[in-house]
N, C-alpha and C positions, 0 to 999 in steps of 0.2 A: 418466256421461260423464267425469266427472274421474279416475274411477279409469283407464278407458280412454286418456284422455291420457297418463294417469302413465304408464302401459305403453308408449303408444308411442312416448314419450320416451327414456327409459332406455336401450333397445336402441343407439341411436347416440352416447351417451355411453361405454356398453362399447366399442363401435367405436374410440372415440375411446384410451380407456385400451390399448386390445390395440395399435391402430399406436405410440404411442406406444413399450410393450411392444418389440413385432417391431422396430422400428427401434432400438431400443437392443440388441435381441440380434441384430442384423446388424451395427451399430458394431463391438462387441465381436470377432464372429466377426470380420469383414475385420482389425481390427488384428491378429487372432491370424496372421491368412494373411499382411498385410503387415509382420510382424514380420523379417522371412529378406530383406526390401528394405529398412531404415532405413537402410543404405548408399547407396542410391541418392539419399538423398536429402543426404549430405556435399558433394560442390561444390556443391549451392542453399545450403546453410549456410555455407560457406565464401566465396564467391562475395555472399553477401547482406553478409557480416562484410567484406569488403573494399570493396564500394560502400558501407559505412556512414562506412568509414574515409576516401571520397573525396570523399563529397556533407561531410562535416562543417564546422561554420562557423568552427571553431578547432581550429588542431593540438594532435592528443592526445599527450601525454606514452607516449615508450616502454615507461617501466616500467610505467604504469598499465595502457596494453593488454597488456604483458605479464605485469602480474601478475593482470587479469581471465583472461586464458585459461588460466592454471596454477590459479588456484580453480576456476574450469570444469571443467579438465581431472581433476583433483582430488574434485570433486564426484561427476563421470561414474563414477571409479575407486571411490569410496566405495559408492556405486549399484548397482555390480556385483558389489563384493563380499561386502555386506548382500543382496543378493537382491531387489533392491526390483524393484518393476513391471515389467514389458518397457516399459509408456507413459513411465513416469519413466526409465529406465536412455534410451532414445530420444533424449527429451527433451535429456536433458543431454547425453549426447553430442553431438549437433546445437548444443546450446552453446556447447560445447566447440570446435567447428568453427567457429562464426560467431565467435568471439572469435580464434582460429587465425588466419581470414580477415583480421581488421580489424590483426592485429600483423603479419602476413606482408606487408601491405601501408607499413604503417608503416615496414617495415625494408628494402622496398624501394624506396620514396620515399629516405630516406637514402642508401640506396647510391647512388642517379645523382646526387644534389643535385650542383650543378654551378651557375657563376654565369651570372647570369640581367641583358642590358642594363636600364638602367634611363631613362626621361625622356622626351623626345620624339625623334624618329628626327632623327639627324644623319647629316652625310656624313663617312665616315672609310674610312680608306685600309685595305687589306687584305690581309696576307699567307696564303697559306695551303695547304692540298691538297684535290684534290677526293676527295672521299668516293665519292660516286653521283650519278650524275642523277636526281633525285627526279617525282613526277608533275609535269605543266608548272600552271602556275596562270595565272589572265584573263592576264598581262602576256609570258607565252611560259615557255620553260624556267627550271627551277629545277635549281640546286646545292645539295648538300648538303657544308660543306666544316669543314674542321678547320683554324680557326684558327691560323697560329703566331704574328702580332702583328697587331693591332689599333690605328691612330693614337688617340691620348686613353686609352685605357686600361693600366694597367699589368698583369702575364700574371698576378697573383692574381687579377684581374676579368675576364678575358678568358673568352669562353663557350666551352664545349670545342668545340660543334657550332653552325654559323649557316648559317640556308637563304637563297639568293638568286638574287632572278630574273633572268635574264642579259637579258631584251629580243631582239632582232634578232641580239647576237654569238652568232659560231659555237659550239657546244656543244662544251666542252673534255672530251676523256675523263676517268675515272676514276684516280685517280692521279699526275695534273698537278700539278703545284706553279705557281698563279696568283697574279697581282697584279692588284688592279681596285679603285676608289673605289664605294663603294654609300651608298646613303642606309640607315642603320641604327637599329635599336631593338627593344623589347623583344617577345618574340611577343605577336599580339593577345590580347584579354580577349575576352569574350561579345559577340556583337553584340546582344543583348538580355537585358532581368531575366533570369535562368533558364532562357539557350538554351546550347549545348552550349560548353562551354569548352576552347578549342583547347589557348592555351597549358598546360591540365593535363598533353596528351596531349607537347607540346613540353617539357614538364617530366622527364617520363618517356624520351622520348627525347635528354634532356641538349644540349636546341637552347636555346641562352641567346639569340639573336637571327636576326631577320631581315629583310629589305628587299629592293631593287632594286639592281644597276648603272647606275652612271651615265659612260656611255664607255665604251671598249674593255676588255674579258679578256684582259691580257696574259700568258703562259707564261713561266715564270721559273724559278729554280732555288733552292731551300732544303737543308737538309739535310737526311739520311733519316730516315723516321717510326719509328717505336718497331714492334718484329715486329707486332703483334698489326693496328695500324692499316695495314702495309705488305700482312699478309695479307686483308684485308679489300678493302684498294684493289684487289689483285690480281684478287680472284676479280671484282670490279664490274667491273674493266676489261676482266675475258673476257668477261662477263655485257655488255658494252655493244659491244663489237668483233662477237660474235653476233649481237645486236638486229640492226647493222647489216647484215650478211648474211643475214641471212633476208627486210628490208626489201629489198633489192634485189633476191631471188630474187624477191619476192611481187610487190614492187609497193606503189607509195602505195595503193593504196584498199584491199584486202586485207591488207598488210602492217601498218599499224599495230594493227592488233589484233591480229594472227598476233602481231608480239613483245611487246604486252599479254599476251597470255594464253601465253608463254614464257617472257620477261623480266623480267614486270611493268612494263618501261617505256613507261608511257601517250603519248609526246613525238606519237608521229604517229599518235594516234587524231583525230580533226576532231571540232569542236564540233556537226555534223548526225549524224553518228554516235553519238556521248554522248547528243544528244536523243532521238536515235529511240528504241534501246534503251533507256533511262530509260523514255520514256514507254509502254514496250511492257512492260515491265518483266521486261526482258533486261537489265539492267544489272550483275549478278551475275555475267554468263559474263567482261566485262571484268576484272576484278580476280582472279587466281588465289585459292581457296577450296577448301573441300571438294570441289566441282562438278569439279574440273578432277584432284587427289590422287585421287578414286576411280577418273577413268579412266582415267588413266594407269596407278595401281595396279593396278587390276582390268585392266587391256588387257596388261602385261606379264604379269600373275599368268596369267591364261587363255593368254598367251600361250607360258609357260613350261612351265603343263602339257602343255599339244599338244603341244611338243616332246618332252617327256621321254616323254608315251605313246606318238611317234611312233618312239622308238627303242628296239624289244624290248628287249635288252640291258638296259638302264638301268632300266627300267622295270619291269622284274622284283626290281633286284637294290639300288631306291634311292626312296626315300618321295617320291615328286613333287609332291605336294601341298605339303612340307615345301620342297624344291629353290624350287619355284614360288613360297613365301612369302619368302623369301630373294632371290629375284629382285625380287618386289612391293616390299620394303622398301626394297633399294637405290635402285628407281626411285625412288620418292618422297624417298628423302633425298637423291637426287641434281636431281630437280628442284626442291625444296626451296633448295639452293644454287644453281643456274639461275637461277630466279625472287629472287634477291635475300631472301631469308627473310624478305618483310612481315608483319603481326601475322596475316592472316587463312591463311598459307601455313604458318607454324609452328604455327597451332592445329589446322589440317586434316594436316598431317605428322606430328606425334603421334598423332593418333586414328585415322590409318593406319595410324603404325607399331605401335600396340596394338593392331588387329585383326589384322596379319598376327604379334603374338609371339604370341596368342592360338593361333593354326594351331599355331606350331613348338611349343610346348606344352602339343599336343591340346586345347586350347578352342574354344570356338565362336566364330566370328570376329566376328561382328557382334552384341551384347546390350547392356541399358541398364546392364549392369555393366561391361562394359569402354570403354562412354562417360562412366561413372563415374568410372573413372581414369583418364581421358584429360583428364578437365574438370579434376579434384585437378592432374594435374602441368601444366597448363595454366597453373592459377589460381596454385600455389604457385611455379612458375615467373617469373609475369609478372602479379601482381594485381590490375595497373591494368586489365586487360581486362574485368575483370567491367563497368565503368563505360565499353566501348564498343559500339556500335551493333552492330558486325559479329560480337561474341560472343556477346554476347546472339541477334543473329538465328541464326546457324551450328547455337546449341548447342540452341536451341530448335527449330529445323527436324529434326537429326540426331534430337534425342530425341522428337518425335513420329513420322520414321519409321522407327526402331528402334520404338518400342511398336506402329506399326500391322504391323509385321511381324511382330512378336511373335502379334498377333490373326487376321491374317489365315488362312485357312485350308489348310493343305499340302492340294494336291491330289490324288487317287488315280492313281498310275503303271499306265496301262493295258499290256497287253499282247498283242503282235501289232495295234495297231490301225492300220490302213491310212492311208499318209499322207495322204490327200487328206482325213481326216477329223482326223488330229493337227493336221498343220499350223495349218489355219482356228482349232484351237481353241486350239493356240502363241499363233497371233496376238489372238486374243478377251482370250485371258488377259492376254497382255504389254499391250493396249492398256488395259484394265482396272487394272493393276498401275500402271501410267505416268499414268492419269487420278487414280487416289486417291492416288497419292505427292505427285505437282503440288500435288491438291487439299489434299491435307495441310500440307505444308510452307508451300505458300502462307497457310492457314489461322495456321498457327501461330507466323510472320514478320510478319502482317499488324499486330499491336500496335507492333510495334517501328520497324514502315517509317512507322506513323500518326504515331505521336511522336514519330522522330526524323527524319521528315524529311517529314513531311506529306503524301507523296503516296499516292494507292492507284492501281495499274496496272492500268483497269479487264478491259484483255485480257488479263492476265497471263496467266490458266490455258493458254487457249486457244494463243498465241504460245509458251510453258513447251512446249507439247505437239507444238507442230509445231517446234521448234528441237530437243528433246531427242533423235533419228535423230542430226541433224546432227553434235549437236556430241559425241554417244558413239561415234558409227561412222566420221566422215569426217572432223571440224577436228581435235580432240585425236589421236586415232591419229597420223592422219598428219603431224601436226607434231613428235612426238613422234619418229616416224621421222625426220622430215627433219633436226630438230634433230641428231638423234644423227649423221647423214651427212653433215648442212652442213660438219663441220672436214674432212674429208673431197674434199669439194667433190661428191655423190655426190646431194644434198637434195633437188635441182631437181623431178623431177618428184613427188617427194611434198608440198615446199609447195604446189607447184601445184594439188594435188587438193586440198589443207587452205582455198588461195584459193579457191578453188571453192565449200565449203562455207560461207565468211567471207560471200562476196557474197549466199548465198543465203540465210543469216541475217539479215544486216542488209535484205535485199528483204523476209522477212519480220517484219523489226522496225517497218523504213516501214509496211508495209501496215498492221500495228495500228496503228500510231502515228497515223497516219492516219484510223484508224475516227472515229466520231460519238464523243466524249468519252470519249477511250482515258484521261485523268488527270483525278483529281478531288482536290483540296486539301481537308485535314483538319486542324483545328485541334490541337494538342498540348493534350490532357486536360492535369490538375494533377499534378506528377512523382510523386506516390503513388499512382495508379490505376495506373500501369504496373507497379510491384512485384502489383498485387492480381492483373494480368492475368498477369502470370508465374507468380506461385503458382497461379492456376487453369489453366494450362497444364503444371505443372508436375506437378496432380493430378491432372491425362487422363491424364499418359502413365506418371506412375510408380507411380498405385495400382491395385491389382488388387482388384477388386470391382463392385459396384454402386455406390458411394459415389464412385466417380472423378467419374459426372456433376456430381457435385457442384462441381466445376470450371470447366463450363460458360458459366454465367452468370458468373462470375468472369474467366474467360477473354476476352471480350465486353466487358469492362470500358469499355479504351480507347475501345471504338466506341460503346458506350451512355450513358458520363458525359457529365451535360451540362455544358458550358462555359460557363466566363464570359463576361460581355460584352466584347469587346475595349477595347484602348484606344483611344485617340481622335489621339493623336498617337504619335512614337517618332523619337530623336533617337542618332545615332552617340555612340558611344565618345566623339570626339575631339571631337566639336562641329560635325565637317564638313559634316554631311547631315543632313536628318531627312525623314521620310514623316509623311503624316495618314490618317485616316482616311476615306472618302468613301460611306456604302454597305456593299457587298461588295468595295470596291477598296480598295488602297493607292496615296496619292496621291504620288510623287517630288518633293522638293523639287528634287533635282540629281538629272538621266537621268543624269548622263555621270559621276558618282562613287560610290563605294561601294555599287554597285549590289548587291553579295553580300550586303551586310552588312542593305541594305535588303529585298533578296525575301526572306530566310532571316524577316523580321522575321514580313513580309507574312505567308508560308506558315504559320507561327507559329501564327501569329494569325488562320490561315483567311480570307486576305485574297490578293485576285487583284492584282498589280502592276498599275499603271492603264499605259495608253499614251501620256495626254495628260495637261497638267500643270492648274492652276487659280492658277499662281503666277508673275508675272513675275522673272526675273532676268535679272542685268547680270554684269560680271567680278570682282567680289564679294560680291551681298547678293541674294537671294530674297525678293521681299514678296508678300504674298497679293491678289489680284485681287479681282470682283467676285464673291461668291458660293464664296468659299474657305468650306470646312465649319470648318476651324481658323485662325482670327488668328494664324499664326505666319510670323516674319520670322526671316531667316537670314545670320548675314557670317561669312561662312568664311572669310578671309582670317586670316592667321595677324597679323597688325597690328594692333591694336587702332584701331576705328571712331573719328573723330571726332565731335564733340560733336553737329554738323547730321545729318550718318549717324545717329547713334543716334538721335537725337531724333527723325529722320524715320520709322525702323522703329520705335519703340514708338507713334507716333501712329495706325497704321494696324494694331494687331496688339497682343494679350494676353500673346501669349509671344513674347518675342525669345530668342536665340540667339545666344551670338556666342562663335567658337572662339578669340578671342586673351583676352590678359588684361582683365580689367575696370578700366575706366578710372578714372584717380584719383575724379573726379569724378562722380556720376550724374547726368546732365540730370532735372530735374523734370518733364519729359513721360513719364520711362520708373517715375513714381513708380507706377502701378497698375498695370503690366505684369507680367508673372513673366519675370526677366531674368536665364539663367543662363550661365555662362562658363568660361573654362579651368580656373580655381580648382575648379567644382561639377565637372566632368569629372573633374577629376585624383583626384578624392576617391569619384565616384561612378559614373563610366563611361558607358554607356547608359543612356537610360531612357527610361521610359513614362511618358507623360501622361495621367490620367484628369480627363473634367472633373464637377465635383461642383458641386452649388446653394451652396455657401459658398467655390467658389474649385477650384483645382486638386490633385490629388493626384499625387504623381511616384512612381512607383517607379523607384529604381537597382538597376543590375546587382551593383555591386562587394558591396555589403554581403550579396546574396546567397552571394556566392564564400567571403566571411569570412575571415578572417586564417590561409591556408595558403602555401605554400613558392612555389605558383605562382603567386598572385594580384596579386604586386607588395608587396602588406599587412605579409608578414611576411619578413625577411631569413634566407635557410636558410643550415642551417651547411654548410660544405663542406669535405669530408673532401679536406686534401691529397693 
């Protein structure tokens, strides 16, 4: 019997030893196969070297990251000309590239440096020109204007760019030379430890301040701008003269999104509009992106071949396919300038205009190699984008379907087959093709939509599926048309038809939106699962083999890591507000302030904003009622509380709160309370309250930000 055991033991250890075997000599083979792709994988490396260079907690020294990518680069060089591995020669080159990334970033942080206000928001007087009219924010429209003086500051501290929100006054065009009082200061910080940092991206766009008007937008007169800024206002001020005639061709309910997805100016899209779509998760068609560059592109491109085949002549004696791609590109860089050239319009115009040079020099227009260089001059262009939301999703939707296109199978071109039988099958296929694209893209965007903005759009597919007609055959066409006719005066009834499609979009954005729990709130995993879940997305679509599944569960990341426990309170920036915990709710200390800064918290943190409060307030101070889940007391008042005020809030409450400075004195009632003030803000920002058996734990925002150009921490230099 034991020898029989022995036997029939054995046999499943060989088993063991052969997969092990077969699996390493499949490794092998696929590297051999994906060696002719290690290209494909330079903007992930480049792209990861420049998010390294932006999440960092201390600015790095130029020469250093430029002397790490020239040993890199060096290395890679030495690699290949020893003959080492195809694995090692890879490797380094990829290196090579990720150190690329992080100095290319480097040196364009430098270029925009530009001064940045500093303190608490003051009111000062404002000379200036209008830039653009920017998206509106809670308080109505915003400006985007070019300082020429500034009260209190001398023009070495004067911010090149400061956005502001005009309120109720009439919106001045593009190009005005305005005078108006604003209450001013530095762009905001994070509204929470480790949530997405605005001012980085205001850094980049060389906006040193922003705030509100307060009174009238007066038009005044300055001297002329420098060419570059005169050209600039120009083209915005045709770009905002259009908005406005296309608005009144359409109409308020149609029109504001007709010149959303024109102009890019969001001014008169409605906040039940934004909801619906958000919640249907149509939200994408709003903002110009790829979605909007391909059909334009591809509607003129198809549109141009018809032509050219429809006239023998030409057609015989002139490459139309060629013609056609020439016609494609101009669109796109022509609406490109249209649309105001926002980050998501320039990254989808490039990766246009490199599939249609592709055409003019016989390549194949759409592969993960010329997304490859689309993403390089993207990144190497502008390499703060690696570290935003809309690149990250774009670039990971395009390249999952680019790869599924890649896999999908060319069908057999039948002949002579009778249309009653092609058609039906036209249609089988396209609905087919439109179900797994959705599916895909939606698959492959969903990591990024969880973490940076917490929601998932539970009808998306479906809502994806019945808009996509719409907005390929009847809004974008025809707008595109009208657009081109509107100077003309010629647009009317083609906006009209484009109106047509708007209303019938957003009926079917309501009607999801509407379903039984069209949104569902997801916590933001810890910010390194998201890189995990990129790279296993990254190896669906760009390895060839069996080993790509390997991807998978990688992929998956975002939605399977489990989270930490939340915190239990979360306190603004400034001191002004703070939210507790309650449950599954966030509990508002103030409905009526900083409510962005609160639900962004909420969502965070997988927390539903509550509707009702559990906290008494008056025209200063918030105290916690009977059965508050957190002891915390609040005086926002920019004045510092008297001695009975304070006393009275630490009597009732564990953590006090108070946005002005702390008083010479501390009342002896507030001796066991945790009592933090403008001093701990100034120094610490936001933060989270965790409560612990031995006392409280706080995390602050700021120390996460760490001593960079945009954090307030460290004073950049600024190249006259």
């Amino acid at each position: 019997m034991l020898g029989a055991e022995a036997v029939d033991i054995a046999p499943p250890a060989t088993k063991v030893r052969l997969s092990w075997r077969g699996l390493a000599s499949l490794a092998l083979a696929e590297l051999r196969v994906n060696q002719e792709r290690v290209f494909l994988w330079t903007p992930v490396a480049f792209g990861l070297g420049a998010a390294g260079y932006l999440e960092a907690r201390a600015e790095p020294s130029l020469w250093a990251l430029g002397g790490l990518a020239l040993v890199l680069a060096a290395l890679w060089w030495a690699a290949r000309r020893w003959n080492a591995p195809a694995l090692i020669l890879a490797l380094a080159g990829l290196a090579a590239f990720g150190a690329a990334g992080g100095l290319a970033a480097k040196i364009r942080s430098d270029r925009v440096a530009a001064p940045i206000m500093t303190g608490e928001r003051v009111v000062r007087r404002v000379d200036g020109l209008v830039v653009d009219v920017v998206s509106p924010g809670a308080g109505g429209p915003r400006l985007l204007i070019a300082p020429v003086a500034v009260s209190g500051l001398p023009p070495e501290r004067t911010p090149r760019r400061i956005r502001v929100t005009i309120g109720e006054n009439e919106t001045p065009a593009p190009g005005q030379a305005v005078r108006l009082k604003a209450m001013l200061g530095p762009p905001p910080p994070p509204a929470a430890p480790g949530a997405y940092d605005f001012a980085r991206d205001a850094w980049f766009d060389s906006v040193g301040g922003v705030g509100f008007a307060i009174g009238d937008v007066d038009v005044t007169e300055l001297d002329p701008p420098p060419w570059r800024l005169w050209l600039t206002m120009a083209v915005n001020s045709f770009r905002w003269s259009l908005a406005q005639r296309i608005l009144r061709r359409m109409g308020p309910t149609s029109g504001g999104i007709g010149v959303a997805m024109v102009t890019g100016h969001e001014a008169w899209i409605t906040q039940d509009q934004t909801d619906a779509m958000r919640a249907s998760g149509l939200a994408h068609i709003l903002s110009i992106s790829g979605l909007h560059m391909a059909i334009v592109g591809g509607f003129v491109f198809g549109l141009a071949r018809l032509v050219v085949a429809a006239w023998p002549w030409l057609a015989l004696r002139a490459p139309g396919k060629k013609i056609a791609a020439v016609a494609g590109l101009v669109a796109v860089l022509g609406y490109l300038v249209i649309s105001g050239a926002p980050p998501p319009a320039e990254r989808s115009a490039i990766t246009a205009s490199v599939a249609f040079l592709a055409i003019l020099f016989d390549r194949r227009a759409i592969t993960l190699h010329g997304l490859a260089v689309a993403a390089l001059l993207i990144l190497a262009l502008k390499p703060e984008t690696a570290g935003e939301p809309g690149f990250q999703m774009s670039f990971a939707a395009t390249a999952a379907l680019v790869a599924l296109a890649e896999a999908w199978p060319q069908p057999v071109r039948e002949i002579s087959t009778p249309w009653w039988i092609r058609w039906p099958q036209a249609g089988i296929a396209w609905l087919t093709a439109s179900i797994a694209a959705s599916l895909v893209a939606g698959l492959a965007t969903a990591p990024f939509a969880m973490q940076h903005f917490n929601r998932v759009a539970v009808w998306g597919l479906p809502a994806n599926l019945a808009v996509a007609p719409l907005s390929s055959f009847v809004i974008m066409p025809f707008l595109a048309i009208g657009t081109l006719l509107e100077p003309f005066g010629l647009g009317a009834p083609f906006l009209a038809v484009a109106g047509w499609g708007i209303d019938a979009m957003v009926g079917i954005a309501n009607g999801f939106a509407d379903a039984h729990g069209a949104q569902r709130i997801v916590a933001s995993a810890p910010p390194q699962v998201l890189v995990v879940a990129f790279l296993g997305l990254m190896i669906l679509c760009l390895w060839r083999g069996k080993l790509r599944w390997i991807g998978a569960p990688l992929a998956l990341a975002v939605a399977l890591w489990p989270r930490p426990a939340p915190p239990d309170a979360w306190i603004a920036a400034d001191g002004a507000t703070a939210a507790v915990r309650s449950g599954d709710a966030a509990v508002l200390l103030r409905t009526d302030a900083k409510r962005f800064g609160a639900e962004l918290w909420a969502r965070r943190r997988g927390l539903t904003p509550a509707t009702w409060s559990l906290y008494a307030c008056d025209k200063r101070t918030c105290a916690p009622a009977l059965g508050a889940p957190v002891r915390l007391s609040i005086a926002w008042s920019r004045k510092t509380p008297d001695a009975e005020t304070l006393s009275g809030l630490c009597v009732r409450s564990e953590v006090v709160v108070v946005r002005a400075a702390a008083p010479e004195r501390i009342p002896p009632l507030c001796a066991d309370a945790v009592l933090l003030t403008a001093e701990d803000f100034a120094r610490g920002g936001a933060a989270e309250l965790y409560r612990r058996p031995d006392g409280w734990r706080i995390v602050w925002a700021q120390p996460l930000r760490g001593d960079r150009p945009w954090s307030g921490l460290l004073t950049p230099h600024v190249t006259p």
